[in-house]
C-alpha positions in Angstrom: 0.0 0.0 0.0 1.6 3.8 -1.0 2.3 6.3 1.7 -0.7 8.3 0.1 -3.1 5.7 0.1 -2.1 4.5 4.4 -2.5 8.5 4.9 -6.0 8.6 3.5 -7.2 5.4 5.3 -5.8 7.0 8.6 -7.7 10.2 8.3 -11.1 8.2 6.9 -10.5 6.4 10.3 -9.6 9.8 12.7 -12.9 11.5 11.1 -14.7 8.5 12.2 -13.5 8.5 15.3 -14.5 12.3 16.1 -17.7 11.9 14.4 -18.6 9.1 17.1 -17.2 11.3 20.2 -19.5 14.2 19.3 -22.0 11.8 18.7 -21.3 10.2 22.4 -21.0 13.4 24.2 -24.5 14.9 22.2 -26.4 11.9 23.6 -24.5 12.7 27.1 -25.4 16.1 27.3 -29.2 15.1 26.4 -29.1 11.7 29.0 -28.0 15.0 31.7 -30.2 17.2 30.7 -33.4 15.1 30.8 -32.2 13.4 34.3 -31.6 17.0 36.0 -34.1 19.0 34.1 -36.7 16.5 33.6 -38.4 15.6 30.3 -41.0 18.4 29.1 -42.9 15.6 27.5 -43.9 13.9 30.8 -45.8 17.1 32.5 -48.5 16.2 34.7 -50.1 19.6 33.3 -50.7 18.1 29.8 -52.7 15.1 31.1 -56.5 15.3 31.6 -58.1 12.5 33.8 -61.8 11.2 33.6 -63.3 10.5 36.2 -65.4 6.9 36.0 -68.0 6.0 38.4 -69.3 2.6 39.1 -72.9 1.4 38.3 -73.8 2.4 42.2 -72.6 6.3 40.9 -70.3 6.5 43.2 -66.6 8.3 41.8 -63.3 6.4 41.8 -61.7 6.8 44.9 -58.1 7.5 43.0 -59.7 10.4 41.1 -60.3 12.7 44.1 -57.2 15.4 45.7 -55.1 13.9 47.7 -53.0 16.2 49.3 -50.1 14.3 51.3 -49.6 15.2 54.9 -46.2 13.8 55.9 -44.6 11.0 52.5 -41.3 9.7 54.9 -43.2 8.8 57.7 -45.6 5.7 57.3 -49.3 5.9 58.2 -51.7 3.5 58.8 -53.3 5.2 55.6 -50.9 3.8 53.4 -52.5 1.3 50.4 -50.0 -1.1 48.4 -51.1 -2.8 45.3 -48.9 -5.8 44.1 -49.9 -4.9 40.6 -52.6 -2.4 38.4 -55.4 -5.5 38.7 -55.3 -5.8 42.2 -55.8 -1.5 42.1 -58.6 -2.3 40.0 -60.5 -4.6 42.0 -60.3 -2.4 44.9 -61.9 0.4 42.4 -58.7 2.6 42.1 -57.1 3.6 38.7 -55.2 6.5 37.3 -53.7 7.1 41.2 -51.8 10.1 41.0 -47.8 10.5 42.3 -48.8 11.1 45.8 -51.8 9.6 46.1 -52.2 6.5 48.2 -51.2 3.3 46.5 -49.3 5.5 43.6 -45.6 3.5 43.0 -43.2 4.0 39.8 -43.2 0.3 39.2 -47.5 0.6 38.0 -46.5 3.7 36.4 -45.3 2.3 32.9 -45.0 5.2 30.9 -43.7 7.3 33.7 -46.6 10.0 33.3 -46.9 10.3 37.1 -50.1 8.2 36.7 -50.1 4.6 37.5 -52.6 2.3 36.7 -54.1 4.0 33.9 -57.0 2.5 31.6 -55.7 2.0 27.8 -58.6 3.7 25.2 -56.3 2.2 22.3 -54.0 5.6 21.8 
């Protein structure tokens, strides 16, 4: 191979190479700014709830204000759900972050609203 031809392939390979860094450090800078800044697309502000009622009328229970008195300390007020159908069955759905029974593991698109019924968007 000519001297030429071993200088070209190096500088294909060194414009590669800074190509990928500014592509690495991009996606860094984006990764940071979503984790410290938090994603505009997941506002709480652009979500509207319905509220459902049962056939007795009366309104989900997870759909009224909530407002949290004290959320380090433990109360006797505190409602788990193993998963969104055992939620369900007790008559909750959509549960607001901070509401009782509300964890990040039901919330699967990270909306602040676990448990949420799918209408097929």
């Amino acid at each position: 191979m000519s001297e030429s031809t071993k200088n070209k392939v190096i500088d294909f390979l060194a414009n590669i190479l800074v190509i990928g860094i500014g592509i690495l450090v991009a996606y860094a800078c984006y990764v940071c700014s979503s984790y410290f800044f938090g994603n505009s697309s997941n506002t709480e502000s652009n979500h509207t709830q319905r509220k459902s009622s049962s056939s007795s009328g009366a309104i989900n229970p997870s759909s009224r204000h909530y407002d949290p008195i004290d959320e380090d300390e433990p109360s006797e007020d505190d409602v788990y759900y193993e998963n969104c159908s055992e939620a369900r069955a007790d008559g909750a759905e959509s549960i607001r972050k901070g509401e009782p029974g509300y964890r990040e593991e039901l919330d699967r698109d990270g909306d602040g609203i676990a448990c949420e019924p799918w209408h097929g968007r």
